[in-house]
C-alpha positions in Angstrom: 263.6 4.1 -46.1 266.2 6.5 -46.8 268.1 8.0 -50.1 271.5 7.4 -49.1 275.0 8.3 -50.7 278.2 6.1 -49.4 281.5 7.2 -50.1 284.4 4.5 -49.8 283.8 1.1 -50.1 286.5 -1.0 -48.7 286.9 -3.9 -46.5 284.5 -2.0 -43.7 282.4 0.4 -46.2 281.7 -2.2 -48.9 279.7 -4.6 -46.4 278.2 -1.4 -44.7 276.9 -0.2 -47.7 275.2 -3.5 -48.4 273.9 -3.8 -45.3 272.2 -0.5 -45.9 271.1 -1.9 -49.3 269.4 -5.3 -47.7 267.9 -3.0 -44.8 265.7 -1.5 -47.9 267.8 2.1 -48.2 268.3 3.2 -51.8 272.0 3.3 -51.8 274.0 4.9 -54.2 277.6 4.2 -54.3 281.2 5.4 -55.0 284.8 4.4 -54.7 288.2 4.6 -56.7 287.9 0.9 -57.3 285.8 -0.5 -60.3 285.8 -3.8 -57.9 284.4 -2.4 -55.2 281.7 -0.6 -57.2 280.8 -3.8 -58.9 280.7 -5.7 -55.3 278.0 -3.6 -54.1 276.2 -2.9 -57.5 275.7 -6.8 -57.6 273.7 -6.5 -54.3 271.3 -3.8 -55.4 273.4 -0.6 -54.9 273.2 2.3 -57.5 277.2 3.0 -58.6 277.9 6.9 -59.3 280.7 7.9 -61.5 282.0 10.8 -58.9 281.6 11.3 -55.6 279.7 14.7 -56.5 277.4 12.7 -58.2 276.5 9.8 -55.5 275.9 12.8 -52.9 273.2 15.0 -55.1 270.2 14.3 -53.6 270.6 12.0 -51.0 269.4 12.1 -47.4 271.9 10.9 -45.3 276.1 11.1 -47.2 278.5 8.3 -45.4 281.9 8.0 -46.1 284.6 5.4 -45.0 287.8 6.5 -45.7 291.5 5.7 -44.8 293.3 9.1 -43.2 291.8 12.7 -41.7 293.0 14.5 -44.9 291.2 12.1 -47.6 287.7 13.3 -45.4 288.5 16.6 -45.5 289.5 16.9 -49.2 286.2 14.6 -50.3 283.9 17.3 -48.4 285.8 20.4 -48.5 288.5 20.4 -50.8 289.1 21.9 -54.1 287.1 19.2 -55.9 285.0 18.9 -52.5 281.9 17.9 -52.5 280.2 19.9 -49.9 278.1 22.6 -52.8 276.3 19.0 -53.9 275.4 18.2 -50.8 271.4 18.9 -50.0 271.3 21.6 -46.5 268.4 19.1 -45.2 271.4 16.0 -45.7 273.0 14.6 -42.5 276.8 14.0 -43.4 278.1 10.7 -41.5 281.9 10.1 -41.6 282.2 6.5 -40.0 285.6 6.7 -40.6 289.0 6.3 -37.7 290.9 9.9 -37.9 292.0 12.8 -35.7 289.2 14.6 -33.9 291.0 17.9 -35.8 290.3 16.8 -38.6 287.2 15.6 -37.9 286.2 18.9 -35.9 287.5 20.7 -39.4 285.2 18.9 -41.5 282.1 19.3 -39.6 282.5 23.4 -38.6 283.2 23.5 -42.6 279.8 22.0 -43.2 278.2 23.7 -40.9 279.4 27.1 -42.3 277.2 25.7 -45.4 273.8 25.2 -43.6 275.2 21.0 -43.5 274.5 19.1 -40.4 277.7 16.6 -39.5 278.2 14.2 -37.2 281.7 11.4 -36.8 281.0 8.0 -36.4 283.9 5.9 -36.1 283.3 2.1 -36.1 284.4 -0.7 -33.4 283.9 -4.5 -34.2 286.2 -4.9 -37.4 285.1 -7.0 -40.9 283.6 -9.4 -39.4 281.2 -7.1 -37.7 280.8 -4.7 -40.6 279.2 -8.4 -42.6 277.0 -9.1 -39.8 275.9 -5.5 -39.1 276.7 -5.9 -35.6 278.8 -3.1 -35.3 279.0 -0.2 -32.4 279.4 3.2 -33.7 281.0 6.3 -31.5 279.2 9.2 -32.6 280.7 12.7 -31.8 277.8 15.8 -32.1 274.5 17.1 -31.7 271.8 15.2 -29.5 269.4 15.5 -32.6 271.7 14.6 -35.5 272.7 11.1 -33.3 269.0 10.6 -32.9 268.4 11.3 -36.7 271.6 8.9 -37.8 269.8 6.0 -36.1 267.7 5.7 -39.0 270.8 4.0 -41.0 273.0 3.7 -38.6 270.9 0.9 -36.7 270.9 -0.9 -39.8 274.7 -1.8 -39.7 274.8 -1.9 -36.1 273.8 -2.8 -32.6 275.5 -0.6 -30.6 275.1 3.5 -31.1 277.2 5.1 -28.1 276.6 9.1 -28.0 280.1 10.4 -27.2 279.7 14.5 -26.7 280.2 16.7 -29.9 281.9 16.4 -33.0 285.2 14.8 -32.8 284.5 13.1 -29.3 283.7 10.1 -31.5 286.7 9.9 -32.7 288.7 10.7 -29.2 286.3 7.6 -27.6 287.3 5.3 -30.2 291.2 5.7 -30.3 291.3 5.4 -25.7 289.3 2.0 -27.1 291.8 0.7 -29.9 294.9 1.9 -27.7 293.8 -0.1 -24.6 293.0 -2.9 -27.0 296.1 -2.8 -28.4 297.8 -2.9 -24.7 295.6 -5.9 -23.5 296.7 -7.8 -26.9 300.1 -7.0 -26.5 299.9 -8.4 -22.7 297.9 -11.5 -23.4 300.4 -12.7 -26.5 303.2 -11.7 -24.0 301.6 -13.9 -21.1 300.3 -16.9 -23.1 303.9 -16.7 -24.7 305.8 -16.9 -21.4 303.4 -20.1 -20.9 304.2 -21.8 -23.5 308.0 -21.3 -22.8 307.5 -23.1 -19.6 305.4 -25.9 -21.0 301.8 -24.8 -20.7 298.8 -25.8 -22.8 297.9 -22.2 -24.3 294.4 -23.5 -24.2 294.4 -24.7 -21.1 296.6 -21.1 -19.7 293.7 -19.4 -21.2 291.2 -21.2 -19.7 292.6 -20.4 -16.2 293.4 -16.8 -17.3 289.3 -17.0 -18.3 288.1 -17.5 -14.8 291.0 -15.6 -13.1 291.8 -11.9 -12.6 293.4 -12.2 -16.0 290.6 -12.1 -17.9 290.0 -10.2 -21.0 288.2 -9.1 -24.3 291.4 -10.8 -26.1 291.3 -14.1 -24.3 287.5 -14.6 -24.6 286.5 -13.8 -28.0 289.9 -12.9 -29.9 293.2 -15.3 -29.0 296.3 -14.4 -30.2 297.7 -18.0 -29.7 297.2 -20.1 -32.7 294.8 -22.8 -32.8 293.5 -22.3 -29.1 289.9 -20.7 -30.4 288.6 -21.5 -33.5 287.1 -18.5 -35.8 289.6 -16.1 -35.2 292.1 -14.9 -37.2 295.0 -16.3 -35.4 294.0 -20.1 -36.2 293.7 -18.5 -40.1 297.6 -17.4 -40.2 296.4 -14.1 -38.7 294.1 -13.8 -42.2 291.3 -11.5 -42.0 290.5 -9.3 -39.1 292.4 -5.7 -38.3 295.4 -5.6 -39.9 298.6 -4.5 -38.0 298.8 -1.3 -40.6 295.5 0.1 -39.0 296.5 -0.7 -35.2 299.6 1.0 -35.9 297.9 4.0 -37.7 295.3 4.2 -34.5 298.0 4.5 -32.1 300.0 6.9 -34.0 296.4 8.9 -33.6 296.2 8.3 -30.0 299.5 9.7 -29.4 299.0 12.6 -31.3 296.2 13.2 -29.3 298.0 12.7 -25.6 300.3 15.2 -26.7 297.7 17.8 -27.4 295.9 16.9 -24.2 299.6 16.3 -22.5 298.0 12.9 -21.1 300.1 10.2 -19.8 300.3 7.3 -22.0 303.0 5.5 -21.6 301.8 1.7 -22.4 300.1 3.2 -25.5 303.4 4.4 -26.4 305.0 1.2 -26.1 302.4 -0.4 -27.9 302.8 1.6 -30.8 306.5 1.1 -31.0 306.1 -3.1 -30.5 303.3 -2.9 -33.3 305.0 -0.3 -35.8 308.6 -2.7 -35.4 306.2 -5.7 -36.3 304.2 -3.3 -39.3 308.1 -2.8 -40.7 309.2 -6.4 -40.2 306.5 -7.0 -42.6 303.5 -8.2 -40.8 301.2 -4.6 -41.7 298.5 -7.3 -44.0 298.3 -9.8 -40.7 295.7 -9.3 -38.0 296.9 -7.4 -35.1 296.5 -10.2 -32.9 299.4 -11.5 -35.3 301.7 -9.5 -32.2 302.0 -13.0 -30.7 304.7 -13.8 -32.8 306.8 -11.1 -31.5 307.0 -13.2 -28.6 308.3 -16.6 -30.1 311.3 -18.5 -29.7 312.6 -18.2 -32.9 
């Protein structure tokens, strides 16, 4: 078992951290928020009062944070963290940013003797609970084989994606086709429903035709057609709209670098940032559908 240090501790790093802590890990802990601290302190982890602090010493450092420049100010910032770290540490940053700042973070480390690898999650809460989820990890062959140690712990799938920032390229192609097959199936069981359908029994068909997809199978957007999914819950739970939207403002950043064609991830974004700013950033993404009602 490992010495680890986990920075960030919200709705995906709280229950990754305890997963950690269950697996047998000694996990020490930090986050702005005296909740979160307490969440994971009640299931065995040690709570650090800095960030500097929860880092000194440990094996493996994992941090979950919201945007590129939070991860690069926690590691190499003024008040960075990066002289605490141990040179024989493996730095894991599981969280969704640009591969920039992502590649930024981990030739800054490496300047420093620190090994660094991104890991950005797929699977949402519900996956971060059951440690089921799959983790895109951008850098060295040896590193991704080392991270298994606690990264098997909180999930099933580990996906090598090339080097560091690759992780973070793989997983916003993912979330930006997601985001288009939502945005279709919402649009399709919608135009259904107009015309009289059963949703259920539309999705059924659309199950066993060439319609078929990740959305309709384990995640409908249609209330009260599946049950366990955030869309029979009011859209409760589940990815909210505010990180879709902040995904697919990553992907395009990155098409334009790459001058890719994207233009269905481009209209995704603009359909999900009109529904973030109509007040629907806290629902579940899949919460799109109602874009499509008759109002």
């Amino acid at each position: 078992m490992a010495k680890v240090a986990f920075i960030g501790l919200g709705n995906m790093g709280g229950p990754m951290a305890i997963n950690l802590v269950k697996a047998g890990h000694a996990v020490t802990a930090f986050d702005l928020s005296a909740a979160a601290l307490a969440q994971v302190k009640a299931e065995g982890a040690v709570v650090a009062a800095t960030a500097a602090e929860a880092v000194t010493g440990a094996e493996f450092v994992i941090s979950m944070l919201p945007v590129g420049k939070h991860v690069i100010g926690l590691y190499l910032g003024e008040q960075g963290v990066a002289g605490n770290i141990s040179k024989e540490a493996l730095v894991i940053d599981c969280s969704t940013i640009d591969a920039d700042s992502a590649r930024k973070v981990g030739s800054g480390l490496a300047a420093q003797g620190i090994a660094f690898i991104d890991a950005p999650v797929s699977g949402g809460v519900g996956g971060a609970k059951a440690g089921t989820l799959t983790f895109i990890v951008g850098g060295e062959a040896e590193h991704f084989e080392r991270a298994k140690t606690v990264l098997g712990n909180m999930g099933k799938n580990l996906f090598h994606a090339g080097d560091v920032g690759a992780g973070q390229v793989a997983k916003i192609c993912n979330n930006m086709l997601l985001s288009i097959l939502m945005v279709g199936t919402s649009e399709a069981l919608q135009m259904g429903v107009d015309n009289g359908l059963d949703p259920k029994v539309l999705s059924d068909i659309m199950l066993k035709s060439s319609g078929r997809n990740w959305t309709l199978e384990l995640y409908n957007p249609c209330p009260d057609v599946m049950p366990n999914v955030p869309s029979s819950n009011g859209y409760q739970g589940g990815f909210m709209v505010d990180l879709m939207a902040k995904d697919l403002g990553l992907a395009l950043e990155s098409a334009l670098q790459s001058s890719s064609s994207t233009p269905m991830g481009a209209l995704a974004r603009s359909l999900y940032v009109a529904h973030q700013r109509a007040g629907n950033g806290k629902l579940d993404f899949s919460s799109i559908f109602k874009l499509f009602e008759k109002k």
